[in-house]
C-alpha positions as CSV (number, residue, x, y, z in Angstrom):
1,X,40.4,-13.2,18.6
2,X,41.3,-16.9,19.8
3,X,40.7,-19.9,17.4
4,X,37.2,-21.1,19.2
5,X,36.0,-17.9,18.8
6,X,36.5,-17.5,15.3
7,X,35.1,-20.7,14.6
8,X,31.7,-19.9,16.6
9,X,32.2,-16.5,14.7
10,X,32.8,-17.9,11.3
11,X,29.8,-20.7,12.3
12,X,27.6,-18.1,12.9
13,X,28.3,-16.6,10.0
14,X,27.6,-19.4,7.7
15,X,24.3,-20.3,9.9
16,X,23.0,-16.8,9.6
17,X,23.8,-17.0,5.5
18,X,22.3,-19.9,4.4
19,X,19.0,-18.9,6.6
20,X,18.8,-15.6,4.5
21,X,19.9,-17.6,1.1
22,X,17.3,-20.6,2.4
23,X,14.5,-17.8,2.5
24,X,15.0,-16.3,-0.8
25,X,15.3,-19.6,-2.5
26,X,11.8,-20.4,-0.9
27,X,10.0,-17.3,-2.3
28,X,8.7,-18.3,-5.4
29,X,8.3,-15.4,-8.1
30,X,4.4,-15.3,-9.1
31,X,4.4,-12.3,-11.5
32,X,6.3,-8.4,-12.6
33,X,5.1,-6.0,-14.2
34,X,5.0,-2.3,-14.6
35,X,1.6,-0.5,-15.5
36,X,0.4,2.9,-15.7
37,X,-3.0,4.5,-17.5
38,X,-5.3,7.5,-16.8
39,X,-9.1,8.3,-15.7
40,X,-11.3,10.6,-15.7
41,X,-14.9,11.4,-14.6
42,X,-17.0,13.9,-12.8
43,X,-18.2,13.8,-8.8
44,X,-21.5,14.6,-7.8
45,X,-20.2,15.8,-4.3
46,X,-16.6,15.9,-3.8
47,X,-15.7,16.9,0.2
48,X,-19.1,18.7,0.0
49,X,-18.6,20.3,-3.4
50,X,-20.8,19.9,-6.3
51,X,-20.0,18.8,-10.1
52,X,-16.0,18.5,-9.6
53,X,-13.9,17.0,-12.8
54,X,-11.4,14.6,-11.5
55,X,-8.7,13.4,-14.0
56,X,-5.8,10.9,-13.2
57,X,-2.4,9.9,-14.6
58,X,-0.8,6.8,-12.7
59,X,1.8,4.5,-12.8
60,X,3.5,1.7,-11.5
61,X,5.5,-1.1,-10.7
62,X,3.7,-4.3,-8.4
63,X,5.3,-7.6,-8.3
64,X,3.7,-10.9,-6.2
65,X,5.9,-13.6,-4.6
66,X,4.8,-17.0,-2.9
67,X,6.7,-17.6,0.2
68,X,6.9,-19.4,3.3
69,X,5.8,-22.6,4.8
70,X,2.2,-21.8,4.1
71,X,2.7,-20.7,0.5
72,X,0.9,-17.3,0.4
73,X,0.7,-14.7,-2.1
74,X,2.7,-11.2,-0.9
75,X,2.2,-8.5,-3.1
76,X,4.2,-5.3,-3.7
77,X,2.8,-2.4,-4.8
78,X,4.8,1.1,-6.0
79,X,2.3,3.7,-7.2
80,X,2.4,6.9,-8.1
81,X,-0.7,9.2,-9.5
82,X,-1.0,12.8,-10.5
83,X,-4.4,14.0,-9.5
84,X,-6.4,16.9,-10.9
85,X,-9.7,17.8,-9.5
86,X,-11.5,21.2,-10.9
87,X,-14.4,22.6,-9.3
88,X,-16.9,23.2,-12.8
89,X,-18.5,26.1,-11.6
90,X,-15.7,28.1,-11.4
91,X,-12.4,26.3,-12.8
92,X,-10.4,26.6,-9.6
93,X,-8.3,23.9,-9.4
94,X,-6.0,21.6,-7.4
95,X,-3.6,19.0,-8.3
96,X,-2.5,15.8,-5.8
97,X,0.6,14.1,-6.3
98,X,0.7,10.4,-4.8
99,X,3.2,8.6,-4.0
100,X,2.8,4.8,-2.1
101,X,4.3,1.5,-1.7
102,X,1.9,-1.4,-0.5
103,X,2.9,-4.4,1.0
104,X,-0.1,-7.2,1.1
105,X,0.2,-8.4,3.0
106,X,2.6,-7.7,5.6
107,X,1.7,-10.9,7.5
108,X,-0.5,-13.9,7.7
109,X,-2.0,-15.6,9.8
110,X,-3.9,-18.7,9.4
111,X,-6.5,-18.3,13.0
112,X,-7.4,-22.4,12.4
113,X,-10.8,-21.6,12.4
114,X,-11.4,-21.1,8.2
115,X,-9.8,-17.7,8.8
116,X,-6.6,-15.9,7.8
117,X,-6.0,-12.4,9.8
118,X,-3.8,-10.3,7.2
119,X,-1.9,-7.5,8.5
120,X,-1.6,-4.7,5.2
121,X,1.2,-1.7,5.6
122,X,0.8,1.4,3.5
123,X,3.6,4.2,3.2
124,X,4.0,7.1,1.2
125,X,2.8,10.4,0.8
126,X,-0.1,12.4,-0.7
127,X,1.0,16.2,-1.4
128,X,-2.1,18.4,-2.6
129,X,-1.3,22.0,-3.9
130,X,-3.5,24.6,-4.5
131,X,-4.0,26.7,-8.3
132,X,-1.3,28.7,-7.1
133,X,1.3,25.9,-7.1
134,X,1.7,26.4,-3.7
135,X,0.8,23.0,-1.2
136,X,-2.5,23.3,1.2
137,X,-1.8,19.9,2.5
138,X,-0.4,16.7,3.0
139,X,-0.7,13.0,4.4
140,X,2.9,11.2,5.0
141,X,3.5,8.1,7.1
142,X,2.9,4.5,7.3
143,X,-0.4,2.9,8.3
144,X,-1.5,-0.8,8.8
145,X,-4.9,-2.4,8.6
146,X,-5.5,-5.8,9.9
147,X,-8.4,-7.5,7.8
148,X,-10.1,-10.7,8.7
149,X,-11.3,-12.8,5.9
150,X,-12.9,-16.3,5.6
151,X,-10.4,-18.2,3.7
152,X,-13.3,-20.7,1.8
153,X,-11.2,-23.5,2.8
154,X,-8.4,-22.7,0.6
155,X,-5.9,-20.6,2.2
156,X,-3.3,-20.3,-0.2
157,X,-6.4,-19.7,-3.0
158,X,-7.8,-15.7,-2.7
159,X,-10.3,-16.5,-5.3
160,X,-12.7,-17.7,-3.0
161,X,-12.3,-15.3,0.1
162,X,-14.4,-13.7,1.8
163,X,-14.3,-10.4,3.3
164,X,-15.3,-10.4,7.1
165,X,-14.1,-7.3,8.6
166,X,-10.9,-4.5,8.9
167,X,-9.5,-2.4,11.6
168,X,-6.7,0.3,11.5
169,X,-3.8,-1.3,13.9
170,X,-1.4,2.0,13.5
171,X,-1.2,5.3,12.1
172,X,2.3,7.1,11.8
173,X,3.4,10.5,10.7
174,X,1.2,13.7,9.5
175,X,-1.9,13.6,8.5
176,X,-3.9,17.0,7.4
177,X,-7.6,17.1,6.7
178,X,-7.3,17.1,2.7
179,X,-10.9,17.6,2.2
180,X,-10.9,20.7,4.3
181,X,-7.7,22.4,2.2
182,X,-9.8,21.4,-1.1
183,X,-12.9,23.1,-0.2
184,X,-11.4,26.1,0.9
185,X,-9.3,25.7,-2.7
186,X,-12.3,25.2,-5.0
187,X,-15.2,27.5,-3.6
């Protein structure tokens, strides 16, 4: 490698450096923490099926950084639940193990009208199994909602937003009908 292109190498280098160390020193931890906790309580109509007990276990890590020239909130989110539902009538059983990690959001954009359009991403994986042990179905991928929201005037402040709509922008990977693999499961 001759001299000048080492130097252009070694420039870009450096360039390409402090941008990455420039961009973490601009995100501004807000808040860690881990949490976890449990639920329970009873469905009048689960997927079509009456009187179904539905008991949680969950846990977590979510952390929230401010970043950018704007100085939004971004939010991570790891989550994972254990899931039982049981059908009362006849104590059949099936158990749902989630697993997600949710960036929100994704991206911001501040539409100079009072709005902000927030694009949301969601991957993981929801595994259901049936009283057997064995799994009925299952919901793995990524998807992404954009959500429109009046910012109040205040778009760095989520206090005082205001919800005005949300569409589904992408959908990857499997996705079985859950509801139909519980039915089948708990009648």
């Amino acid at each position: 490698m001759t001299h000048s292109r080492r130097s252009v190498a070694m420039l870009a280098c450096c360039v390409a450096a402090s941008a990455v160390l420039v961009g973490h020193a601009s995100a501004r931890q807000i808040f860690q923490e881990r949490y976890e906790g449990e639920a329970s309580f009873v469905y009048d109509n689960f997927c079509g099926v009456p009187n179904v007990s539905y008991q949680v276990v969950y846990g977590g890590k979510v952390k929230a950084v401010q970043r950018g020239a704007n100085g939004f909130e971004y939010v991570h989110d790891h989550i994972e639940e254990n899931e039982v539902y049981t059908n009362l009538a006849n104590d059949k059983y099936i158990t749902a193990v989630l697993k997600y990690n949710i960036k929100d959001p994704l991206k911001v954009t501040d539409n100079g009208d009072g709005t902000l359009t927030i694009v949301t991403m969601l991957t993981g994986s929801t595994m259901v199994y049936g009283t057997d042990g064995r799994a009925i179905g299952r919901t793995t991928g990524q998807s992404r909602l954009e959500i429109l929201i009046d910012h109040g005037g205040t778009p760095t402040d989520p206090s005082d937003d205001v919800f005005i709509s949300e569409r589904r922008v992408k959908r990857v990977g499997r996705s079985d009908d859950l509801c139909a693999a519980a039915v089948e499961a708990l009648t």
